[in-house]
N, CA, C and O atoms as a GROMACS GRO file, in nm:
protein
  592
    1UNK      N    1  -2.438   1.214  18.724
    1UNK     CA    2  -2.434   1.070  18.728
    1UNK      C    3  -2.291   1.019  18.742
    1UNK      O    4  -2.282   0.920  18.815
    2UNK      N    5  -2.181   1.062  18.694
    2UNK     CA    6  -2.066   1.058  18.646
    2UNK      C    7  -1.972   1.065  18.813
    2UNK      O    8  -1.890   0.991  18.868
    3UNK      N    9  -2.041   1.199  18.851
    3UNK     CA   10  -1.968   1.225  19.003
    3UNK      C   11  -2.024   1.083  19.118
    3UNK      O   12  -1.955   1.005  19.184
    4UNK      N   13  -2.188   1.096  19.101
    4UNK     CA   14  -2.269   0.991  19.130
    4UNK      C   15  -2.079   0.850  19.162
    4UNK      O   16  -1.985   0.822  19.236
    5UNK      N   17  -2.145   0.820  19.044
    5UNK     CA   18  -1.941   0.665  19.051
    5UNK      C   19  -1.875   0.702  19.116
    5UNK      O   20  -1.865   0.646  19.226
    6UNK      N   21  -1.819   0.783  19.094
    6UNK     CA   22  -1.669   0.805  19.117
    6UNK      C   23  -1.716   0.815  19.304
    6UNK      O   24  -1.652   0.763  19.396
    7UNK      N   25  -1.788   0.861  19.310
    7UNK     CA   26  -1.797   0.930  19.485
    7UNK      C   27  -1.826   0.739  19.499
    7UNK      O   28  -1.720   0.678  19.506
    8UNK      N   29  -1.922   0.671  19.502
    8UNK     CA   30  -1.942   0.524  19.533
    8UNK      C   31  -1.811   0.457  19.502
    8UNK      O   32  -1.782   0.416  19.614
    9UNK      N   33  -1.702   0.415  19.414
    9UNK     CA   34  -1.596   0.378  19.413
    9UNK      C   35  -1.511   0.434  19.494
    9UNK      O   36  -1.420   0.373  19.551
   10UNK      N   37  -1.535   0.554  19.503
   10UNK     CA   38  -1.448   0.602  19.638
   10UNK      C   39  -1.452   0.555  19.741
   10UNK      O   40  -1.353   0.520  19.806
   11UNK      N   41  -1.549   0.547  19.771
   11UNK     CA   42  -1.639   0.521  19.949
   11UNK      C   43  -1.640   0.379  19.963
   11UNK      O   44  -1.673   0.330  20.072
   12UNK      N   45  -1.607   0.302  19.862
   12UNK     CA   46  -1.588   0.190  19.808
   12UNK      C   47  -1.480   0.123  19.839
   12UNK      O   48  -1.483   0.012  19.893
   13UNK      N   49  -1.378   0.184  19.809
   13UNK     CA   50  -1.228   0.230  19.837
   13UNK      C   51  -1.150   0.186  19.977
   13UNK      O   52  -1.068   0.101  20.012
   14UNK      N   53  -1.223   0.294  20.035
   14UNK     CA   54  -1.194   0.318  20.168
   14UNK      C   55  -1.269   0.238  20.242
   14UNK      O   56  -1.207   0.172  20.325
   15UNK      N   57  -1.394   0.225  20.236
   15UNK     CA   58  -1.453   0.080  20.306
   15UNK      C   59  -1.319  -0.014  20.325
   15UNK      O   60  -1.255  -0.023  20.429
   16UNK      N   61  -1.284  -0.099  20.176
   16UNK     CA   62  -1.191  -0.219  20.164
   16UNK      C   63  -1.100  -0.209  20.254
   16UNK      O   64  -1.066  -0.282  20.348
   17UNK      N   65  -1.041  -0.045  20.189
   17UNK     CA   66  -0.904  -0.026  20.275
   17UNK      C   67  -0.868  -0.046  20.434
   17UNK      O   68  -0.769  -0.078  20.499
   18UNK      N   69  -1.028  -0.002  20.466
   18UNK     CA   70  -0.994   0.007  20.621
   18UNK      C   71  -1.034  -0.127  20.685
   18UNK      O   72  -0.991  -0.168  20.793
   19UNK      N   73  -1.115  -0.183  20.613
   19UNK     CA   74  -1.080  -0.346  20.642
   19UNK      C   75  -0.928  -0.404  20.639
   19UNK      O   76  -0.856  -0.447  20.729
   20UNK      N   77  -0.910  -0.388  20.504
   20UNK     CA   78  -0.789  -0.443  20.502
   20UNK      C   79  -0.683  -0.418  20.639
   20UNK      O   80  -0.601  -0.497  20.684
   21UNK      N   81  -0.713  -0.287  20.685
   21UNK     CA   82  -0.600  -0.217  20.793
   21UNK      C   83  -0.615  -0.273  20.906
   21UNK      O   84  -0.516  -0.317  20.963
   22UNK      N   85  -0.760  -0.285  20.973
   22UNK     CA   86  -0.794  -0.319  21.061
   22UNK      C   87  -0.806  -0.519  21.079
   22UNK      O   88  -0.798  -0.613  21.158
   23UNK      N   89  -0.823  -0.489  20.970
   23UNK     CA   90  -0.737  -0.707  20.991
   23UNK      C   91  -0.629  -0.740  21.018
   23UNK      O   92  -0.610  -0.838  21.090
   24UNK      N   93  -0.526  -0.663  20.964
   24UNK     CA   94  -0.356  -0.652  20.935
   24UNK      C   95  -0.296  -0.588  21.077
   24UNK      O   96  -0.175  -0.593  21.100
   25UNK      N   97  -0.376  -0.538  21.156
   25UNK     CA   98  -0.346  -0.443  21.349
   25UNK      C   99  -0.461  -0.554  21.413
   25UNK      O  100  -0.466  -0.533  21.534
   26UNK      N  101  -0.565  -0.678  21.369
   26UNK     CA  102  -0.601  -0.729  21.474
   26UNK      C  103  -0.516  -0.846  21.439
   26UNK      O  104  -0.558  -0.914  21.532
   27UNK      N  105  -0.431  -0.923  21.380
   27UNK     CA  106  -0.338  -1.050  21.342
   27UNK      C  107  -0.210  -0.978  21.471
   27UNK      O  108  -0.160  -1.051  21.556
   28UNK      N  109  -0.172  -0.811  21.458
   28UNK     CA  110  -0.063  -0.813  21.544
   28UNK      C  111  -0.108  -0.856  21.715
   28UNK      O  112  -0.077  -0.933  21.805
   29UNK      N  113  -0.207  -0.738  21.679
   29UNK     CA  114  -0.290  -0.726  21.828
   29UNK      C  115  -0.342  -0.869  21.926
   29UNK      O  116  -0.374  -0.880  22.044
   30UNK      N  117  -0.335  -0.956  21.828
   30UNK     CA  118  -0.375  -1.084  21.920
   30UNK      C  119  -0.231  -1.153  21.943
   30UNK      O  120  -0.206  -1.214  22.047
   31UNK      N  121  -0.127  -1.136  21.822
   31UNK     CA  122   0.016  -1.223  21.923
   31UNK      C  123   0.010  -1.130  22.043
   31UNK      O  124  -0.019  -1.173  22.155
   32UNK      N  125   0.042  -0.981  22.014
   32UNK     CA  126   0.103  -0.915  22.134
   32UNK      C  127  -0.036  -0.950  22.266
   32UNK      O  128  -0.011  -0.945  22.386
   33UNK      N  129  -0.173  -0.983  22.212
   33UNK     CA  130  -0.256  -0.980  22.346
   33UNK      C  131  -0.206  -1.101  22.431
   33UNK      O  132  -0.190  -1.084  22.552
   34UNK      N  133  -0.178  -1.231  22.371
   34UNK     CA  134  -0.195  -1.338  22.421
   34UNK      C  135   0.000  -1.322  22.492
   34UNK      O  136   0.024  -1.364  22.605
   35UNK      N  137   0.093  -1.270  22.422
   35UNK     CA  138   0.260  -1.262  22.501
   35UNK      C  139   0.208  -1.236  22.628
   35UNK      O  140   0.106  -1.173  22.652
   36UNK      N  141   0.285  -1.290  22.710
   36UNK     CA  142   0.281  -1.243  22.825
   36UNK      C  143   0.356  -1.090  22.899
   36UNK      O  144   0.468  -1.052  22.863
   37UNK      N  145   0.296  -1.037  22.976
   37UNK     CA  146   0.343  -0.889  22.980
   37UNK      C  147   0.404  -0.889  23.104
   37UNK      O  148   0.331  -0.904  23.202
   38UNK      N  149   0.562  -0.871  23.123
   38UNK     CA  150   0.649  -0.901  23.265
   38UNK      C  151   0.760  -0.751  23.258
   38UNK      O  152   0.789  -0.672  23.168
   39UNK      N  153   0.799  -0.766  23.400
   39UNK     CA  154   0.902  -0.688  23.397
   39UNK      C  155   1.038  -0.765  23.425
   39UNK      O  156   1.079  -0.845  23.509
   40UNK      N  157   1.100  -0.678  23.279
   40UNK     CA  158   1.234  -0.729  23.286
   40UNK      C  159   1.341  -0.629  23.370
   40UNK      O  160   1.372  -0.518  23.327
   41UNK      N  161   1.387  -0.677  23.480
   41UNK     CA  162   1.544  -0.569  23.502
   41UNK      C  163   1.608  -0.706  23.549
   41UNK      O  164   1.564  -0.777  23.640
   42UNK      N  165   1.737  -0.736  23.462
   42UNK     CA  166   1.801  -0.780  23.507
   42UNK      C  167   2.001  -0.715  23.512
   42UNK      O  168   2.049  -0.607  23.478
   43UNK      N  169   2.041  -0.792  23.548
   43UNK     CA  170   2.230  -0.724  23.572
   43UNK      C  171   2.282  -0.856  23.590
   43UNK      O  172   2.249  -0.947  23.666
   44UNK      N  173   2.382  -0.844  23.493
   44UNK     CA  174   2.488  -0.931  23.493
   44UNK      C  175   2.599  -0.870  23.556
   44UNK      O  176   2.604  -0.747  23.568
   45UNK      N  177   2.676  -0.932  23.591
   45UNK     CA  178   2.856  -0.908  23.569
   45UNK      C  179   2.914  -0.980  23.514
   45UNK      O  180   2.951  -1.073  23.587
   46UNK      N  181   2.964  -0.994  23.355
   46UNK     CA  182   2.998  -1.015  23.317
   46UNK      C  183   3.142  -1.062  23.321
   46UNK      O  184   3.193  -1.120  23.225
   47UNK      N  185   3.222  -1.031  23.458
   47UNK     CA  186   3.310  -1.108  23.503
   47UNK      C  187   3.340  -1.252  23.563
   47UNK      O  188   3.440  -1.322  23.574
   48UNK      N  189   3.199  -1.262  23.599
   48UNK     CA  190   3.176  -1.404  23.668
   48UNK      C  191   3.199  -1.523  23.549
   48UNK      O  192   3.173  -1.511  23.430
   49UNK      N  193   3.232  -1.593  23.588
   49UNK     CA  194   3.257  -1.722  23.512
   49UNK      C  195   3.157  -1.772  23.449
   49UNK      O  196   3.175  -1.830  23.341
   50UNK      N  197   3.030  -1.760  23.505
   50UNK     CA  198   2.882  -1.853  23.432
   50UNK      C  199   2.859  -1.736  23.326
   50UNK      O  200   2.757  -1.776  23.268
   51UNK      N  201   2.889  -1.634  23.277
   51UNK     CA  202   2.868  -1.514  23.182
   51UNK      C  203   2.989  -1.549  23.115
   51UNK      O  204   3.007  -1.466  23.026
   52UNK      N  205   3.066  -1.620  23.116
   52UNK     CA  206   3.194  -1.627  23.003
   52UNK      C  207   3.211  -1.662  22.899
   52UNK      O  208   3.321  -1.682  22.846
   53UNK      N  209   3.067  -1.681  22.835
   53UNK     CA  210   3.017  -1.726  22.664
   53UNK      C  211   2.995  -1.549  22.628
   53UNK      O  212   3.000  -1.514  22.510
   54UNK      N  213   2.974  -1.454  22.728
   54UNK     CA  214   2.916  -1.381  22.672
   54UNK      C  215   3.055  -1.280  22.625
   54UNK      O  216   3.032  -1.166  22.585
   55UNK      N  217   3.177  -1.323  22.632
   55UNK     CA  218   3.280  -1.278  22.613
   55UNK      C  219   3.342  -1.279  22.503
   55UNK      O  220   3.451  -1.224  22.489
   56UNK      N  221   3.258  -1.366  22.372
   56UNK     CA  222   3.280  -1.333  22.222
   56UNK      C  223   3.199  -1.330  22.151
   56UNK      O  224   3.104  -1.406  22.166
   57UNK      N  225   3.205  -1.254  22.060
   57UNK     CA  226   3.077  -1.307  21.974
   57UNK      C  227   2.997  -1.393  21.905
   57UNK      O  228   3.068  -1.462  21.832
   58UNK      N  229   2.913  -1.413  21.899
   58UNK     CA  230   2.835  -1.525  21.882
   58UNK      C  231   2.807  -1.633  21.990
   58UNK      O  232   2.764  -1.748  21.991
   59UNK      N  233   2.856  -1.537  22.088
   59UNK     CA  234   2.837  -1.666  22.238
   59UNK      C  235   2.733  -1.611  22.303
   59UNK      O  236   2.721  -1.489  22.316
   60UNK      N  237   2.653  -1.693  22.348
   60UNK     CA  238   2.507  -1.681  22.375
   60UNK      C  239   2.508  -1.758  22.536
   60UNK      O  240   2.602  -1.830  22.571
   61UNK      N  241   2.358  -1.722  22.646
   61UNK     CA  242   2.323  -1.772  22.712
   61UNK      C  243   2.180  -1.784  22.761
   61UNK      O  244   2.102  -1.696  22.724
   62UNK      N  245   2.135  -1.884  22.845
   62UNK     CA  246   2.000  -1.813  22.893
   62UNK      C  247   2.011  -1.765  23.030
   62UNK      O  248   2.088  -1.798  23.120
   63UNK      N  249   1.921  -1.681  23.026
   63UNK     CA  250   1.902  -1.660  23.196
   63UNK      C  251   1.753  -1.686  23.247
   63UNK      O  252   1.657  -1.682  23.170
   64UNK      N  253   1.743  -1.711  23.364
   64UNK     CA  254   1.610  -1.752  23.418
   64UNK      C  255   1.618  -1.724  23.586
   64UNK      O  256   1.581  -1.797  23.678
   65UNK      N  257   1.693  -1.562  23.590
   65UNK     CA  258   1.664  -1.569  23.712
   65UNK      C  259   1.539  -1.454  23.729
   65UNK      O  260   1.481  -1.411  23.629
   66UNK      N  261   1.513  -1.419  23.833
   66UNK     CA  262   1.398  -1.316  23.881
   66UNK      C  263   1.396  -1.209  23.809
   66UNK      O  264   1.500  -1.149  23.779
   67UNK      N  265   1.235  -1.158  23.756
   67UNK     CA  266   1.277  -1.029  23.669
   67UNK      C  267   1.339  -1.057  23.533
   67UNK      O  268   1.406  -0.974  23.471
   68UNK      N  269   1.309  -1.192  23.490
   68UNK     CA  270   1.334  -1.231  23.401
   68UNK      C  271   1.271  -1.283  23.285
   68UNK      O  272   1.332  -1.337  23.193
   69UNK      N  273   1.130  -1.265  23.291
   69UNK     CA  274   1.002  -1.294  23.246
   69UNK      C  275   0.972  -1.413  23.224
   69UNK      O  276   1.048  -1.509  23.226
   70UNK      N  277   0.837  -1.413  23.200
   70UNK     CA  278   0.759  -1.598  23.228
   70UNK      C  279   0.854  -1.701  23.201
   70UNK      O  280   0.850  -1.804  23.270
   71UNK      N  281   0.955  -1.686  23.093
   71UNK     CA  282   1.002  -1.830  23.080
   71UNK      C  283   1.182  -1.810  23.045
   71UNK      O  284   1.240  -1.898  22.982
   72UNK      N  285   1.235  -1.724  23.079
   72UNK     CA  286   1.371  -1.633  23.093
   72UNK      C  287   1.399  -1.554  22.964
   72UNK      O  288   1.304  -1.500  22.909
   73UNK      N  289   1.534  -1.543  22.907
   73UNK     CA  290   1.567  -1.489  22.816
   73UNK      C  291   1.665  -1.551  22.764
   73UNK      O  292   1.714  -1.641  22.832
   74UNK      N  293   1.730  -1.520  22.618
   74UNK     CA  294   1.852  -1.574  22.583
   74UNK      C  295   1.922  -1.420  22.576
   74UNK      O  296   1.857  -1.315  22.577
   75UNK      N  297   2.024  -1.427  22.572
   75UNK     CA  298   2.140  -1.325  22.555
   75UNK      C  299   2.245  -1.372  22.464
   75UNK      O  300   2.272  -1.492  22.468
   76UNK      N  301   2.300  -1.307  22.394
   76UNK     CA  302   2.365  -1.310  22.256
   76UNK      C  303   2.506  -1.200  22.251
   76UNK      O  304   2.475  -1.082  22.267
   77UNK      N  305   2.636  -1.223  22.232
   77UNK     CA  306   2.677  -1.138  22.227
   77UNK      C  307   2.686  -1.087  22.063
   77UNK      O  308   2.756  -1.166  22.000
   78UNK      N  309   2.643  -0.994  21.994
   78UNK     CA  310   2.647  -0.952  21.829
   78UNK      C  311   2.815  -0.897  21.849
   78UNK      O  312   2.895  -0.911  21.942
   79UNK      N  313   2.824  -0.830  21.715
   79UNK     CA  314   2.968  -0.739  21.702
   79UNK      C  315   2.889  -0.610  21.737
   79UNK      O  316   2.937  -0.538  21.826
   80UNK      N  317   2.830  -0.591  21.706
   80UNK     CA  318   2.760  -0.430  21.780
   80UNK      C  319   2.738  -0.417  21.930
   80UNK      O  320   2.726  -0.311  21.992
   81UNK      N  321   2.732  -0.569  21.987
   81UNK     CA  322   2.685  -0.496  22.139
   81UNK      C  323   2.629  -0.652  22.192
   81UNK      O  324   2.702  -0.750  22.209
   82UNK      N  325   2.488  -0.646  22.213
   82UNK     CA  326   2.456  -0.802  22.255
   82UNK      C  327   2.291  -0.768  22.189
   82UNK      O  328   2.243  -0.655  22.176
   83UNK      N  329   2.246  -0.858  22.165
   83UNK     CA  330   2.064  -0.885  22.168
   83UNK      C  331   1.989  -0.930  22.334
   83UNK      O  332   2.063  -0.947  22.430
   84UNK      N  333   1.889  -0.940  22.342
   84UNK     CA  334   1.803  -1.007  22.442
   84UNK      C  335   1.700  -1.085  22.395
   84UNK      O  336   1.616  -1.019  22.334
   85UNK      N  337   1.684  -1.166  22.400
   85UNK     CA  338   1.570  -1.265  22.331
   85UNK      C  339   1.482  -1.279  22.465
   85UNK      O  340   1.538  -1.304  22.571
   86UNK      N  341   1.324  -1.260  22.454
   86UNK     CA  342   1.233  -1.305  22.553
   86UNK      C  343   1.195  -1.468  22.442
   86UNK      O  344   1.167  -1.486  22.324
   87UNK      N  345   1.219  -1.577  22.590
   87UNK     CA  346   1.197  -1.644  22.521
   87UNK      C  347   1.064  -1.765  22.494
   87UNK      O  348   1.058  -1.882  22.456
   88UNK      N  349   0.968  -1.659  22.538
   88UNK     CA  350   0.837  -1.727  22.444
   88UNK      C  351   0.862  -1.673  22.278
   88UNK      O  352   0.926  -1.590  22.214
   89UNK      N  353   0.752  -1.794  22.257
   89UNK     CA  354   0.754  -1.773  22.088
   89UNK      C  355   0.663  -1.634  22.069
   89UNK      O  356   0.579  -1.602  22.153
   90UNK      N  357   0.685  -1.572  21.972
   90UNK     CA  358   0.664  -1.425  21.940
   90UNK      C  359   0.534  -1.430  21.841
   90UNK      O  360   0.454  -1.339  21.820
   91UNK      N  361   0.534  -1.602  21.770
   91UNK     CA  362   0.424  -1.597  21.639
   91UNK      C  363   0.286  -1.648  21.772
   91UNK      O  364   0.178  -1.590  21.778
   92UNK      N  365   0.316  -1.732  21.839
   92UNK     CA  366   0.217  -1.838  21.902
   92UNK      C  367   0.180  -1.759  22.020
   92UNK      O  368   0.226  -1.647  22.044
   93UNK      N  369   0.105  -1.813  22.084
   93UNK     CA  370   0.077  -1.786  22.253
   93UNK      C  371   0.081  -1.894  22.317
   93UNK      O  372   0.020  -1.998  22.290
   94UNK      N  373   0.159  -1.874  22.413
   94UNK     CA  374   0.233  -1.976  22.504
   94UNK      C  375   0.173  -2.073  22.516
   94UNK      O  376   0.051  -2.054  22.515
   95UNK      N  377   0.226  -2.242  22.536
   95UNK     CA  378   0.181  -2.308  22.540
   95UNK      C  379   0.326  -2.417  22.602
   95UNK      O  380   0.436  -2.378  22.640
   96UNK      N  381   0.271  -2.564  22.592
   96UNK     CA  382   0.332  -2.645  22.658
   96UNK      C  383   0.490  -2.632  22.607
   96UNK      O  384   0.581  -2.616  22.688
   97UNK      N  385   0.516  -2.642  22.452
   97UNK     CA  386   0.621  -2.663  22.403
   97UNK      C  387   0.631  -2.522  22.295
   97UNK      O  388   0.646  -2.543  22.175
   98UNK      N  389   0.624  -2.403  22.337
   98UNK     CA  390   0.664  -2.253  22.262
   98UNK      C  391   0.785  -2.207  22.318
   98UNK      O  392   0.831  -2.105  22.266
   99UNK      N  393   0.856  -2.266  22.425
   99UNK     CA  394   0.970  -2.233  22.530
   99UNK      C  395   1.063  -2.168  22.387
   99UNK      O  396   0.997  -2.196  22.287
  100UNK      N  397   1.173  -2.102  22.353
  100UNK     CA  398   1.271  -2.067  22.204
  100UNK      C  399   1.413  -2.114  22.327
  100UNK      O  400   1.450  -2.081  22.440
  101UNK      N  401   1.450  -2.197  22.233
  101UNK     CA  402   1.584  -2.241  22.250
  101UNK      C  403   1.687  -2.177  22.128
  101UNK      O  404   1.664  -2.098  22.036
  102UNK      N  405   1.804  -2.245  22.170
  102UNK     CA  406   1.907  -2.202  22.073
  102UNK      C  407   1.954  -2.329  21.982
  102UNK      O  408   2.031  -2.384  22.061
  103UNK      N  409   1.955  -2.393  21.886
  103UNK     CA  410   1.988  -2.492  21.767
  103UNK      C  411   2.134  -2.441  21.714
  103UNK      O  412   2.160  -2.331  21.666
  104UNK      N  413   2.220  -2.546  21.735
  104UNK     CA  414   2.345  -2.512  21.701
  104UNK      C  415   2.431  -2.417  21.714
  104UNK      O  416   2.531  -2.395  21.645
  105UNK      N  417   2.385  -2.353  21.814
  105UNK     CA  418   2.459  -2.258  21.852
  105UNK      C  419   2.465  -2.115  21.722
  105UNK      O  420   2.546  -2.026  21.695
  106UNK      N  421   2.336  -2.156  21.674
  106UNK     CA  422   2.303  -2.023  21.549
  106UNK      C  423   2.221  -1.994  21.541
  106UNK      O  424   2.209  -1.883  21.488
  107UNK      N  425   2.103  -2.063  21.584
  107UNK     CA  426   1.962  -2.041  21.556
  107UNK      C  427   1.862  -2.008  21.664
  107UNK      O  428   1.892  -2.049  21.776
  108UNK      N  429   1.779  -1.961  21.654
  108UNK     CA  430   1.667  -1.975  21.763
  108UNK      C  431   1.555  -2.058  21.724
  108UNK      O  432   1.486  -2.039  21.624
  109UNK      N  433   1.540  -2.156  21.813
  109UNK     CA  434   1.430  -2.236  21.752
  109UNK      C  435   1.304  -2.240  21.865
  109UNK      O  436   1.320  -2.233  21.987
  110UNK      N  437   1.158  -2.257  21.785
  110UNK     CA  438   1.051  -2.257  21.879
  110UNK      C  439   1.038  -2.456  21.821
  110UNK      O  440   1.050  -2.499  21.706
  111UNK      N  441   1.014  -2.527  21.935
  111UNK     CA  442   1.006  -2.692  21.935
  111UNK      C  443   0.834  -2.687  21.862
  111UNK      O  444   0.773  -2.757  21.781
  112UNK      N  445   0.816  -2.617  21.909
  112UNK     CA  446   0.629  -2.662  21.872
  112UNK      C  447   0.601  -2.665  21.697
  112UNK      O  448   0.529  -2.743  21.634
  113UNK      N  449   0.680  -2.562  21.649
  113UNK     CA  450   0.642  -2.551  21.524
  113UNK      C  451   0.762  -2.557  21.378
  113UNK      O  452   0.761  -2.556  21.256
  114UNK      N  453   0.867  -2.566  21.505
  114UNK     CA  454   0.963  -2.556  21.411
  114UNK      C  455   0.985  -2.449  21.334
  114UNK      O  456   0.979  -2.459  21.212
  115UNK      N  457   1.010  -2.349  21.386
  115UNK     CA  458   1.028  -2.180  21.360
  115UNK      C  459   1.173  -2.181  21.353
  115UNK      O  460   1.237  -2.276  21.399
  116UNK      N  461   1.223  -2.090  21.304
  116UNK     CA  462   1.339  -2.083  21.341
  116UNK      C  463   1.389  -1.910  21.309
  116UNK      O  464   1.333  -1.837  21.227
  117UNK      N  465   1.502  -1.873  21.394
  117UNK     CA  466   1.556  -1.720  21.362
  117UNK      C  467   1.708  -1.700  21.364
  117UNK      O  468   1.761  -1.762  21.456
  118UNK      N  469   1.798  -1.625  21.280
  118UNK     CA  470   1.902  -1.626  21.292
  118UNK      C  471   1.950  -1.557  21.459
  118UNK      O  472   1.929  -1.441  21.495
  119UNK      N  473   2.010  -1.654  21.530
  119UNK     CA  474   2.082  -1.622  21.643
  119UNK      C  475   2.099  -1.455  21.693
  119UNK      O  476   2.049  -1.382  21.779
  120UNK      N  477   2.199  -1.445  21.583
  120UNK     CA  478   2.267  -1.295  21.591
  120UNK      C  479   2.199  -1.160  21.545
  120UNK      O  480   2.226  -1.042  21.570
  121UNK      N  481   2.113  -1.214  21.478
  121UNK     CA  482   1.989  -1.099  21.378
  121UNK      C  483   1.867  -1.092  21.481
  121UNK      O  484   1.838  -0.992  21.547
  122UNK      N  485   1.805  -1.206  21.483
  122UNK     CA  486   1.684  -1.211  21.528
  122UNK      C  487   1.593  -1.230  21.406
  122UNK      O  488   1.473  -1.214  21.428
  123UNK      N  489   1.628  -1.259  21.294
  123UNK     CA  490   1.528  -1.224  21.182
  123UNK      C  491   1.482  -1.347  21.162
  123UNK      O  492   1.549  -1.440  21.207
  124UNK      N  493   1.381  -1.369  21.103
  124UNK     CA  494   1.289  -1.511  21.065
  124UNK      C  495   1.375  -1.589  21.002
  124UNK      O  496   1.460  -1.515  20.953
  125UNK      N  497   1.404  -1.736  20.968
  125UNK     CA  498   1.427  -1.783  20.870
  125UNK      C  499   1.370  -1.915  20.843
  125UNK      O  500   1.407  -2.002  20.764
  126UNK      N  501   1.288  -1.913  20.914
  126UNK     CA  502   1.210  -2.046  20.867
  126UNK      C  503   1.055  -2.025  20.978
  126UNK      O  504   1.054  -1.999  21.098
  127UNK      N  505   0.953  -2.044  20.898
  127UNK     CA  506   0.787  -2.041  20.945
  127UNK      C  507   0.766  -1.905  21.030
  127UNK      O  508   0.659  -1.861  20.986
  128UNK      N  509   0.786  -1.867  21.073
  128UNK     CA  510   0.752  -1.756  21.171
  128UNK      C  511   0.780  -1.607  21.056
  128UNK      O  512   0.870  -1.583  20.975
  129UNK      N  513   0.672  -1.540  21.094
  129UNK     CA  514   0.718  -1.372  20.986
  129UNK      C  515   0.732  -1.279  21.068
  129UNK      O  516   0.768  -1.167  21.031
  130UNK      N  517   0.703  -1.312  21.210
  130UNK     CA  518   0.776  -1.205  21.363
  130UNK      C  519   0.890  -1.262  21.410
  130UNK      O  520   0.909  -1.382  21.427
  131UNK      N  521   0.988  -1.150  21.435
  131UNK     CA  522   1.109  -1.176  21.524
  131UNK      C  523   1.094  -1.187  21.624
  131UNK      O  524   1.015  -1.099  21.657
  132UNK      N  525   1.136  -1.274  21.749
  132UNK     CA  526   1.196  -1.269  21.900
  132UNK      C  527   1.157  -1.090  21.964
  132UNK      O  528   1.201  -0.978  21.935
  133UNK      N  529   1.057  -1.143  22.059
  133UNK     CA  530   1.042  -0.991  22.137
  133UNK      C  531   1.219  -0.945  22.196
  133UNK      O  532   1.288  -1.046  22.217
  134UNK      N  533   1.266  -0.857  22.212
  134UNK     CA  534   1.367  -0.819  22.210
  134UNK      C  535   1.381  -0.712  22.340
  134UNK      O  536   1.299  -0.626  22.307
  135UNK      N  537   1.417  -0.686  22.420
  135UNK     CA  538   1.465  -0.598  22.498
  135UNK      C  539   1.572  -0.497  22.515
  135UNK      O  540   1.687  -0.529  22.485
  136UNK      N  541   1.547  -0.387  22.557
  136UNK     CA  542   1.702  -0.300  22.590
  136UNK      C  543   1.807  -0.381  22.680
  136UNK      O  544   1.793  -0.495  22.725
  137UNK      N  545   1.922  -0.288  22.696
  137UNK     CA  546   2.020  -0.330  22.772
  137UNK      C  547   2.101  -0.162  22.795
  137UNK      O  548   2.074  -0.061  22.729
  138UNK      N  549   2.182  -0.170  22.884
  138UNK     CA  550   2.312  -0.087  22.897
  138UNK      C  551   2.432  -0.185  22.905
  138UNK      O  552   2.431  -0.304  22.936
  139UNK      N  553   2.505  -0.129  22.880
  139UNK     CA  554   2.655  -0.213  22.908
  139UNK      C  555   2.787  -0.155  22.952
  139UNK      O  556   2.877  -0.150  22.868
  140UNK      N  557   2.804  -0.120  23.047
  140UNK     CA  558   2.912  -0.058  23.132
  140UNK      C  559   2.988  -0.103  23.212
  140UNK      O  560   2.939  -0.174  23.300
  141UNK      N  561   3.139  -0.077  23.213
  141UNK     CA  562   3.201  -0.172  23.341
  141UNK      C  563   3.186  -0.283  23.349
  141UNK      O  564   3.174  -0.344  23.456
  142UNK      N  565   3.183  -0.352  23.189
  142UNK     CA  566   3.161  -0.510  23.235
  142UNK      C  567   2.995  -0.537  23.260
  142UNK      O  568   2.964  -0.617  23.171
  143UNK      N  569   2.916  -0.518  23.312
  143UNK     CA  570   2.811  -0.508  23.385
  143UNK      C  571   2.643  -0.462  23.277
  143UNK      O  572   2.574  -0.360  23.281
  144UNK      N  573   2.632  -0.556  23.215
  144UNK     CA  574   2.511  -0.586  23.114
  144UNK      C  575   2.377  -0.566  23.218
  144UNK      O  576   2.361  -0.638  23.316
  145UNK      N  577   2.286  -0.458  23.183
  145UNK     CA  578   2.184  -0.463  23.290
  145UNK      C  579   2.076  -0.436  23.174
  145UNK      O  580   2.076  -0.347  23.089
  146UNK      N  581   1.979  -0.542  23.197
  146UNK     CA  582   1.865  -0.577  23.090
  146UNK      C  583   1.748  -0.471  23.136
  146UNK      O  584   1.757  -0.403  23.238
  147UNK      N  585   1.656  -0.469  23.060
  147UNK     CA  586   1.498  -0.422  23.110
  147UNK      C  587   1.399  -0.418  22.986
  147UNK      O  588   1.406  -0.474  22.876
  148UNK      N  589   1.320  -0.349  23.032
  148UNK     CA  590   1.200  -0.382  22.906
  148UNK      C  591   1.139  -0.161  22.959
  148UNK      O  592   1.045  -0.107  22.900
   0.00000   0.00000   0.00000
C-alpha cells in the first residue's frame, strides 16, 4: 500500500513537472515563432564618416540598409567590442509601434510598451524579462561585418 503512494506521488510529480516545462518552452516558443526570421550580413567601414559614433564607446547607430532585417538594427560600440541589436521588440510580435529605438543615448526603448534595456548590456530594465535579439559580428581593419 505504502509503495502503492509513493509510486502515485511520483507519477504525480512528473505529470506537474512536465507541465510546468512545457508551458515555460511554449511562452519562449511563441516570441521566437511570431520574430521575424531574416538574414543578416551586413559590413561597415568604419572609416566613413556616417560610422563615426561608432568610434567611442557608448556611441551607437542604426542601420537599415539591405540584409539588415525587417526593421534594421542598432549597433553599439561596448569596451569589449560592439553589440548588434535586431530591432523588433524581442517580448512582443511585431506590430505598428514595436520598432526599439535608442532613449538618451542609454537605453533601448520599445514605444508600444514602454520596455526598456540598458544600451551597452542589452539587459532588461524596465517591463520586458527578454533581451534585444542580438547578432554576431567580426571586426577587422576597421571593417565591422554583421550576420546572424
Amino acid at each position: 500500500m505504502k509503495t502503492k503512494k509513493i509510486a502515485l506521488l511520483f507519477t504525480l510529480f512528473l505529470i506537474i513537472s512536465s507541465l510546468s516545462i512545457i508551458n515555460s518552452c511554449r511562452e519562449r516558443d511563441d516570441t521566437v515563432s511570431c520574430f521575424p526570421d531574416s538574414v543578416i550580413s551586413v559590413q561597415l567601414n568604419l572609416s566613413l564618416p556616417q560610422y563615426y559614433e561608432l568610434q567611442t564607446v557608448g556611441g551607437w547607430i542604426y542601420i537599415a540598409e539591405q540584409q539588415s532585417g525587417t526593421r534594421g538594427l542598432i549597433v553599439v560600440r561596448t569596451t569589449s567590442g560592439f553589440k548588434v541589436y535586431d530591432r523588433n521588440a524581442p517580448h512582443l510580435c511585431p506590430d505598428a509601434d514595436t520598432t526599439l529605438e535608442v532613449k538618451n543615448g542609454t537605453a533601448v526603448y520599445c514605444p508600444k510598451d514602454g520596455a526598456e534595456w540598458i544600451l551597452i548590456t542589452g539587459q532588461p530594465s524596465k517591463v520586458a524579462k527578454t533581451a534585444p535579439k542580438t547578432y554576431g559580428y567580426n571586426y577587422a581593419n576597421n571593417i565591422l561585418s554583421i550576420y546572424n
